[in-house]
C-alpha positions as CSV (number, residue, x, y, z in Angstrom):
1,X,101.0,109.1,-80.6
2,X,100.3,106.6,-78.0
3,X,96.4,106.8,-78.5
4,X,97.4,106.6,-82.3
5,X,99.4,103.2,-82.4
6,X,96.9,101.7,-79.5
7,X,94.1,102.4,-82.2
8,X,95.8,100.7,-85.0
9,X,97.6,98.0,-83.1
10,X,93.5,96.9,-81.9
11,X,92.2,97.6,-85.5
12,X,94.9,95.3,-87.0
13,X,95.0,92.7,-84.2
14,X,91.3,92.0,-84.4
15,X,91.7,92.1,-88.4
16,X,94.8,89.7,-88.8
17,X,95.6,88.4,-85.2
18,X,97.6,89.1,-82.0
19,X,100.4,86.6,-83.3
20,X,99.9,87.3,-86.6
21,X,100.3,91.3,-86.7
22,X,104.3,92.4,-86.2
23,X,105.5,95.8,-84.8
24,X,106.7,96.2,-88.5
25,X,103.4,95.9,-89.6
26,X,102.1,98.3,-87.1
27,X,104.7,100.9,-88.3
28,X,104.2,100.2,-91.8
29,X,100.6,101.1,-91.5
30,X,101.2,104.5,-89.6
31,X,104.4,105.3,-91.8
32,X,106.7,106.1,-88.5
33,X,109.7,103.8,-87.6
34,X,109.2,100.4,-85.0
35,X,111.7,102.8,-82.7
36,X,108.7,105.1,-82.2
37,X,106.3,102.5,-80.9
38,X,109.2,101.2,-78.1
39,X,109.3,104.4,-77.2
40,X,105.8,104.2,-76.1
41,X,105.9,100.1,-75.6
42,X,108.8,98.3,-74.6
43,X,107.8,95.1,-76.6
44,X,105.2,93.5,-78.4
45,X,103.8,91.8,-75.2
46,X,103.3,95.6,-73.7
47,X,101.2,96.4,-76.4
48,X,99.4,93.2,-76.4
49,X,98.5,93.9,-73.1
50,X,98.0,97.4,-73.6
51,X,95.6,96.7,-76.3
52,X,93.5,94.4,-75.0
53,X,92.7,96.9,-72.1
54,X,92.3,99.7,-74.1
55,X,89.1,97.4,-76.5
56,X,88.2,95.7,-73.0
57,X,87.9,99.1,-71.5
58,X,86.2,100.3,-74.4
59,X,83.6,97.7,-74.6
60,X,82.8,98.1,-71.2
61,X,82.1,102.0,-71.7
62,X,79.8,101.3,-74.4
63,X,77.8,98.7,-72.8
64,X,77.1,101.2,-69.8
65,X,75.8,103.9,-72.0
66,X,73.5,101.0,-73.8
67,X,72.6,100.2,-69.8
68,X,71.7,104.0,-69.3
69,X,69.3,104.2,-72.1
70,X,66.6,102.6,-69.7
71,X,65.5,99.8,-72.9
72,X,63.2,96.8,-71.9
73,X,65.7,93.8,-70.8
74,X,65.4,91.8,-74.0
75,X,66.0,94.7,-76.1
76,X,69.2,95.8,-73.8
77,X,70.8,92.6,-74.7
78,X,70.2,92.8,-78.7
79,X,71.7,96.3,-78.4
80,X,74.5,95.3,-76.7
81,X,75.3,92.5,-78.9
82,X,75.2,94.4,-81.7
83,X,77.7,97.4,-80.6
84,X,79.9,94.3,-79.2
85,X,80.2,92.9,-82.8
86,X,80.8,95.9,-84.1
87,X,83.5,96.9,-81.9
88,X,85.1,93.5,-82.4
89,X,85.4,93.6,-86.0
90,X,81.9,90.7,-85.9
91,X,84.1,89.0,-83.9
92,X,85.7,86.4,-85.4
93,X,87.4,83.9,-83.7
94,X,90.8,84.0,-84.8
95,X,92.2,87.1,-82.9
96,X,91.4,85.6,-79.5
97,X,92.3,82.0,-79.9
98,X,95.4,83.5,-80.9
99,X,95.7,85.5,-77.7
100,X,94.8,82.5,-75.5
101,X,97.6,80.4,-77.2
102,X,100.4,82.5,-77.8
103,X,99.5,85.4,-74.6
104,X,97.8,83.1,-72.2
105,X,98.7,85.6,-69.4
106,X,97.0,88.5,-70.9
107,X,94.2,86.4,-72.3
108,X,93.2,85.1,-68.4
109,X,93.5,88.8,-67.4
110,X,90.5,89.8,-70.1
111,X,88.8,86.8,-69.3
112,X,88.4,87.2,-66.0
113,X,87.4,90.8,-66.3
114,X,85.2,90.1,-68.7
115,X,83.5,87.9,-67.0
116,X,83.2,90.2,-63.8
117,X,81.7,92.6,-66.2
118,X,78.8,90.4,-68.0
119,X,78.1,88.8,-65.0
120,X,77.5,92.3,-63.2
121,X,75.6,93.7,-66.3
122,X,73.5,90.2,-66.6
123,X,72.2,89.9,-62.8
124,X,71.2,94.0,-63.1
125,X,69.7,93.0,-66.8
126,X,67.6,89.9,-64.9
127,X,66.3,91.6,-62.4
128,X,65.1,94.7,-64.3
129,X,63.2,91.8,-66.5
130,X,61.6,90.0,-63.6
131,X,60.2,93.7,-61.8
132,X,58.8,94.5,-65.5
133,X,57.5,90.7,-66.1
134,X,59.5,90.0,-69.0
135,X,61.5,87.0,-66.9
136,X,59.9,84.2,-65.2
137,X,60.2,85.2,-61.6
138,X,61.8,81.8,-60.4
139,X,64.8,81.6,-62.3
140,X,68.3,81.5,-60.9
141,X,69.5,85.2,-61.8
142,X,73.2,83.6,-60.6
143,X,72.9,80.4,-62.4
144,X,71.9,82.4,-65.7
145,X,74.1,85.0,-65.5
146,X,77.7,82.3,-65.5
147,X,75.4,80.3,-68.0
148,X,75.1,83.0,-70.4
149,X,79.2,84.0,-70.2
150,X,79.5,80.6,-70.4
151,X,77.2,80.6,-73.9
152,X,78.8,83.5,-75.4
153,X,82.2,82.6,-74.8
154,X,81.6,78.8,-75.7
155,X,80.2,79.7,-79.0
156,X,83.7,81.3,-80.2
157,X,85.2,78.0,-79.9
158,X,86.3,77.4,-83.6
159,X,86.2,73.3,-82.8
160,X,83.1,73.4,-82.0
161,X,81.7,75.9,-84.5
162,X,83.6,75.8,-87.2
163,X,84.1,79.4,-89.0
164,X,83.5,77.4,-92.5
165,X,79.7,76.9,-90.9
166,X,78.6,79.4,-88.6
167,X,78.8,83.1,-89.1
168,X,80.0,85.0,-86.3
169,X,76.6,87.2,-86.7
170,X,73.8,84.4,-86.8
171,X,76.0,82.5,-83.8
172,X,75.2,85.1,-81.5
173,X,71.7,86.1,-83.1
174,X,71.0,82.3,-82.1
175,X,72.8,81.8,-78.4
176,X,70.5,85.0,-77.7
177,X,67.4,83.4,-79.0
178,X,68.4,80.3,-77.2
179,X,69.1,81.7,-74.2
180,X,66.2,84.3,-73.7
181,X,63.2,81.5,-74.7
182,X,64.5,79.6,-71.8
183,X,63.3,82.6,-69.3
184,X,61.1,84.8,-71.0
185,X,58.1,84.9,-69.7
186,X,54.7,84.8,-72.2
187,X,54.7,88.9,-72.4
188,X,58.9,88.5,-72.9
189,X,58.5,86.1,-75.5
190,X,56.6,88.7,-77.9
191,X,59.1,91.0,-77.5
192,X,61.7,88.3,-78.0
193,X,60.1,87.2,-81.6
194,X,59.6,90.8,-82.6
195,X,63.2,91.6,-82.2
196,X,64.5,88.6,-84.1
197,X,62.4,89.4,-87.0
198,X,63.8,92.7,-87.3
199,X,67.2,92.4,-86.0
């Protein structure tokens, strides 16, 4: 039963909001009583936090059996951005400004390990590309991994990019396009424009 509210509590949080879904709601959906779910979470904080590393932990599974495919760099990183916006519902902003306003605790926690997880998976991703030629062998594999968490992460702020204009979707489709054409090298950069035609 555990497994069973963690599933909808993510599905619902990501739909409507951390601050925004109740433990009634959750309930409600699954047709058992709010005294089931404290039996398994002793408030709505526990399964906040319970959530958040159950999607987190998740995420990170998928993106290591993408990593274990053995794709070219630049396609790696399409993949990957496309099973992350699937898992996160396209990712729209709400859910996790939410988090970071009204569970600042729990939304340092996943920030941190996120970052400790992109950053990993980026420097591995760089240096694949440089030994196949598809990143410019000078580049700063540290300086472009933080600047790329950086990217991804700055894109979600709703100030900046309003939901009203940019689509979660393009957003990222973009930051990627942006971000690769700055260290592609010549024989990357055909890869790079084939992959945004299609994708």
């Amino acid at each position: 039963m555990r497994d069973t509210i963690l599933k909808k509590a993510n599905e619902m949080f990501l739909a409507y909001g951390f601050k925004s879904v109740t433990m009634d709601d959750i309930a409600t959906e699954l047709g058992i009583s709010k005294k089931t779910i404290y039996q398994h979470f002793a408030n709505k904080n526990d399964l906040v936090e319970a959530s958040t590393d159950h999607l987190f932990e998740t995420v990170s599974c998928g993106i290591d059996n993408i990593r274990e495919q053995d794709k070219n760099s630049i396609e790696e990183i399409f993949i990957i951005r496309s099973f992350m916006m699937q898992q996160l519902n396209n990712e729209s902003a709400s859910p996790f400004y939410q988090l970071q306003k009204f569970f600042p605790k729990i939304f340092s926690c996943l920030r941190a390990k996120q970052f400790e997880k992109m950053n990993d998976c980026m420097i591995e991703n760089q240096a694949k590309g440089i030994e196949h030629g598809l990143y410019r062998p000078d580049i700063d594999v540290n300086f472009i991994s933080r600047m790329y968490f950086t990217g991804l992460t700055g894109i979600k702020d709703s100030d900046v990019f309003p939901i009203d204009q940019f689509n979660a979707y393009e957003l990222t489709q973009k930051f990627l396009e942006y971000h690769l054409r700055a260290i592609v090298t010549p024989k990357g950069l055909k890869i790079l424009e084939g992959l945004i035609k299609t994708d």
